[in-house]
C-alpha positions as CSV (number, residue, x, y, z in Angstrom):
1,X,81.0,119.9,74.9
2,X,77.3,119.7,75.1
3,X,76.2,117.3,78.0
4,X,74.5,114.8,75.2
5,X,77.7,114.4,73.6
6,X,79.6,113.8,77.1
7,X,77.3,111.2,78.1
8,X,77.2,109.1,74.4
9,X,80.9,109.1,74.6
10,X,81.2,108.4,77.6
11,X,78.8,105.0,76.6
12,X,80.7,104.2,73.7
13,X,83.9,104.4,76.0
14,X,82.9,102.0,78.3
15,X,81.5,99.7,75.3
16,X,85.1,99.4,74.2
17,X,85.9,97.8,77.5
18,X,83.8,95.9,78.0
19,X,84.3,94.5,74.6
20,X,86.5,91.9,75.2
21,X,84.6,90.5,78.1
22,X,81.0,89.7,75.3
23,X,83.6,87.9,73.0
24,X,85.7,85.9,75.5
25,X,84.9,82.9,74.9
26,X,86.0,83.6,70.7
27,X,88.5,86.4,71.5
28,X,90.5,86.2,75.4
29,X,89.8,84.5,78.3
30,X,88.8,87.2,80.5
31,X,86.8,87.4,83.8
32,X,84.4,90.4,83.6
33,X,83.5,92.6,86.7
34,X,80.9,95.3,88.0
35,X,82.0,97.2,91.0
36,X,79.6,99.6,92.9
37,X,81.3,101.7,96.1
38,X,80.6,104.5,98.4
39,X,83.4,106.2,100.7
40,X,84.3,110.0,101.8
41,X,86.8,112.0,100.3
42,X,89.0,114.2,102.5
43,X,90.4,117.0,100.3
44,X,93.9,118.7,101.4
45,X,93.6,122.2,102.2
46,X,94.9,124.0,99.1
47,X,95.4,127.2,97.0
48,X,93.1,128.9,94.8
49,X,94.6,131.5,91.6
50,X,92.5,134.3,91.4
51,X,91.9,137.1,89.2
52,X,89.1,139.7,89.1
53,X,88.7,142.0,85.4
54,X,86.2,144.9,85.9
55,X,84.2,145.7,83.0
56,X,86.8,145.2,80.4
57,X,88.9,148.0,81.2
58,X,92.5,147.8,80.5
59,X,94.7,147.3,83.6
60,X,91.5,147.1,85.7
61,X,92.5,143.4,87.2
62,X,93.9,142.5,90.7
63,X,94.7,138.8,91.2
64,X,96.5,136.5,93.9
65,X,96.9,133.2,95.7
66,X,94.4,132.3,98.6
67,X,94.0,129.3,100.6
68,X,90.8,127.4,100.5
69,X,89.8,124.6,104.0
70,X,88.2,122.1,102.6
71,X,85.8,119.8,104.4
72,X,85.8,115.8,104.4
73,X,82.9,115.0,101.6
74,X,81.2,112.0,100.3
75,X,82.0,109.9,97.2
76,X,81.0,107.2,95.2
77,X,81.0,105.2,92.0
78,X,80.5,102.2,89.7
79,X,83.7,100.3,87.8
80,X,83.3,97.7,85.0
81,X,85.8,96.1,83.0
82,X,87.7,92.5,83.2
83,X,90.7,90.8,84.0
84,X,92.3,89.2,81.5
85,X,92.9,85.0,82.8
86,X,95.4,82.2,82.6
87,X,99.1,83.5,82.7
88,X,98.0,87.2,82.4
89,X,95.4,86.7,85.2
90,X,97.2,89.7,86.9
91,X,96.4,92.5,84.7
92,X,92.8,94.2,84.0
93,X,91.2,97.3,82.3
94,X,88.4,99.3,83.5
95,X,86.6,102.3,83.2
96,X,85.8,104.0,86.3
97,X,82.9,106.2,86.6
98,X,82.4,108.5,90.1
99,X,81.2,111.8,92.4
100,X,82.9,113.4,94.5
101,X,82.8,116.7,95.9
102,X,85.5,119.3,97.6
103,X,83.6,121.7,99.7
104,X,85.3,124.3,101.4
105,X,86.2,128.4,102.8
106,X,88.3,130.6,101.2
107,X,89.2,131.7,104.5
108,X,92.2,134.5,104.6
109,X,90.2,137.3,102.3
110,X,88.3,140.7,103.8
111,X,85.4,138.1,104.7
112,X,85.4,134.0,104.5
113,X,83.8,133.0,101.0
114,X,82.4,129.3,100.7
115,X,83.9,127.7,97.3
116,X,82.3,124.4,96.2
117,X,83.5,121.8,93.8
118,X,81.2,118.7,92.4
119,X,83.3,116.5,90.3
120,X,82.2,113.6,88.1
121,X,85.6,112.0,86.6
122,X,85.5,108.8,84.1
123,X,89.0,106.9,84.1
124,X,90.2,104.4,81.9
125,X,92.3,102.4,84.2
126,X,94.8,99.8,83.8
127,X,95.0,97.3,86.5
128,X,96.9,94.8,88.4
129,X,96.5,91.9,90.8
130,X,98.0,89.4,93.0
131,X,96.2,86.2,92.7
132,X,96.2,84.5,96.0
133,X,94.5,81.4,96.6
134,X,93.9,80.8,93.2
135,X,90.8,77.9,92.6
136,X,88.4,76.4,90.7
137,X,85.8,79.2,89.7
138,X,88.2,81.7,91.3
139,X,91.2,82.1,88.9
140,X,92.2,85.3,90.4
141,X,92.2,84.1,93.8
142,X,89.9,84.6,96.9
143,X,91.9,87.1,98.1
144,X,93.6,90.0,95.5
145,X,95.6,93.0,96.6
146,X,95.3,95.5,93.8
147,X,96.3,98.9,92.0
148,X,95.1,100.9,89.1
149,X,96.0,104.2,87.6
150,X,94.1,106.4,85.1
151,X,93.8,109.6,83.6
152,X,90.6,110.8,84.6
153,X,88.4,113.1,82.5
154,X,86.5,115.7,84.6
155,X,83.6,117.3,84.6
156,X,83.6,119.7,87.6
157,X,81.2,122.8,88.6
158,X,82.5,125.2,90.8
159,X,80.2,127.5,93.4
160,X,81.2,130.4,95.2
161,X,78.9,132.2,97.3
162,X,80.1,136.3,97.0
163,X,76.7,137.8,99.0
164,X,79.6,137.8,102.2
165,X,80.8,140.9,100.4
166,X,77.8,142.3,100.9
167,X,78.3,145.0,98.2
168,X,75.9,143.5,95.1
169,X,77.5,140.9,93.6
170,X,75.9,137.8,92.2
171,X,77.3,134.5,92.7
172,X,80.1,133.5,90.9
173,X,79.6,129.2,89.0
174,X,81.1,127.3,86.5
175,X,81.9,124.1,84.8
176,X,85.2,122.8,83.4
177,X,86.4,119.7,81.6
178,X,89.8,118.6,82.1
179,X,91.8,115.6,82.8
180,X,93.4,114.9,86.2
181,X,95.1,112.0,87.6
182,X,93.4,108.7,89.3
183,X,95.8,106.2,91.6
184,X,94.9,103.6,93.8
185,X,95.0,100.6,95.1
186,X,93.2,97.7,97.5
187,X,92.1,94.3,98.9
188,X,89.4,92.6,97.4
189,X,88.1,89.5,98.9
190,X,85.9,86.9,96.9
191,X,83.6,86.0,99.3
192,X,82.0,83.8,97.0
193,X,82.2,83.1,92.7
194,X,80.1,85.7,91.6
195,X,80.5,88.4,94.5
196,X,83.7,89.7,96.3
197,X,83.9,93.2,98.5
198,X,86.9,95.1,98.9
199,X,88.0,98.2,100.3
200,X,90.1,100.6,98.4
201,X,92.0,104.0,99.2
202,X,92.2,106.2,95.7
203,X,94.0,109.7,95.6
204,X,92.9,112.1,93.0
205,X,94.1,115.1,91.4
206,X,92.7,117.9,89.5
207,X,93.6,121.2,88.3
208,X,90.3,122.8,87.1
209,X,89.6,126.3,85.7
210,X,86.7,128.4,86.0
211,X,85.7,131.7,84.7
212,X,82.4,133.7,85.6
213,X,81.3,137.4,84.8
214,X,79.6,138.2,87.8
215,X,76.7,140.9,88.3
216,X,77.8,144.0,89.7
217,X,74.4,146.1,91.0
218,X,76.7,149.1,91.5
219,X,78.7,149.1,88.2
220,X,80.4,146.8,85.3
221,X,80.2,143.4,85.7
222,X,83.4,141.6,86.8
223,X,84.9,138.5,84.9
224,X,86.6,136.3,88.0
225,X,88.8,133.4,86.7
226,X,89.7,130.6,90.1
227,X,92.3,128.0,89.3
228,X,91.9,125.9,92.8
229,X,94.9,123.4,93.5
230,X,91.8,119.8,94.0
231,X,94.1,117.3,96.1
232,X,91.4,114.1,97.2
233,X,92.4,110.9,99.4
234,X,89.3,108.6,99.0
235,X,89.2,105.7,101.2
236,X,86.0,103.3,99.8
237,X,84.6,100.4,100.2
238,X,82.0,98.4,97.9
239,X,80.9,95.0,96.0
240,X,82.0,93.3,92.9
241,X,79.7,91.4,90.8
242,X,81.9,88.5,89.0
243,X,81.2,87.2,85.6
């Protein structure tokens, strides 16, 4: 999908969702929000399906499993969307847009091979609360344990340095769209009637796959597929704007 496209849909998306939240007053009762948050991820260590073609030939392919050590990464985001009031005060939508990265080393080949991931996931989530303290101009409370799950539609671009080799090979990058799982949950504590900050740990899960034909200086060019196994614990922590 070109990246215009993404983005507009991506828009319209998070229109939809907010919806609800411009008509309240004729349509639901409905307390909007805008959260902004920054955190690091901390990626397990996991495997990577690989599989190298050479130039088209028939039968010319070797493949395998390796493992790839990840690094701890940074990650951050912005969340809008409402929670619905009165006896539903409890349950919210939102559409969750974020970064995060899973940089790592293939590290049991001939020679350790840096594998990079950037990925930029938007989640429609549903939501729930626990109102406690519940007051006047704080209907879900000033202080809300939450959870949310999603499925989360990725965009990620993979990087994998091959120059190690050291036998004329380009580097090997990609980008893939697919859709990954987003589960999480925190405290949020409103610190006053517009603002509240919270702090939230989020596990993610991807299954991405990436093909390149890479540049081969002494022959045909090699087409590398790399299925990595993306396991993320995010712990965050941000600001909600009220409304």
């Amino acid at each position: 999908m070109p990246r215009s496209n993404w983005i507009a849909r991506s828009l319209v998306l998070f229109a939809l969702f907010l919806a609800p939240v411009w008509s309240a007053p004729r349509a639901v009762s409905a307390e909007g929000f805008l959260d902004l948050y920054l955190g690091a991820s901390f990626p397990e260590n996991g495997d990577v399906d690989g599989r190298a073609s050479f130039g088209g030939v028939p039968g010319a392919t070797i493949s395998g499993t390796d493992r790839i050590d990840y690094d701890t990464a940074f990650t951050s985001g912005l969340r809008g969307g409402y929670w619905f009031e009165d006896a539903a005060n409890f349950i919210g939508l939102g559409l969750d847009l974020s970064y995060y990265g899973a940089y790592g080393e293939v590290s049991n080949t001939p020679v350790d091979i840096e594998f990079d991931v950037a990925a930029l996931p938007i989640t429609p989530l549903l939501m729930v609360r626990v109102p406690i303290a519940v007051e006047d101009g704080f209907p879900g409370g000033r202080f809300q344990p939450y959870g949310a799950i999603g499925p989360s539609l990725t965009v990620s671009i993979a990087y994998a340095d091959l120059s190690r080799y050291g036998v004329g090979l380009d580097d090997f990058a990609d980008a893939s769209f697919d859709v990954g799982l987003d589960v999480g949950g925190g405290v949020a504590i409103q610190v006053a009637e517009p603002i509240a900050l919270f702090a939230e740990y989020r596990y993610t899960r991807l299954r991405p796959e990436f093909d390149d034909e890479v540049d081969f200086d002494f022959g045909p060019d090699i087409d590398i597929d790399l299925d990595p196994d993306i396991d993320v614990h995010h712990m965050v922590f941000g600001v909600s704007f009220r409304f």
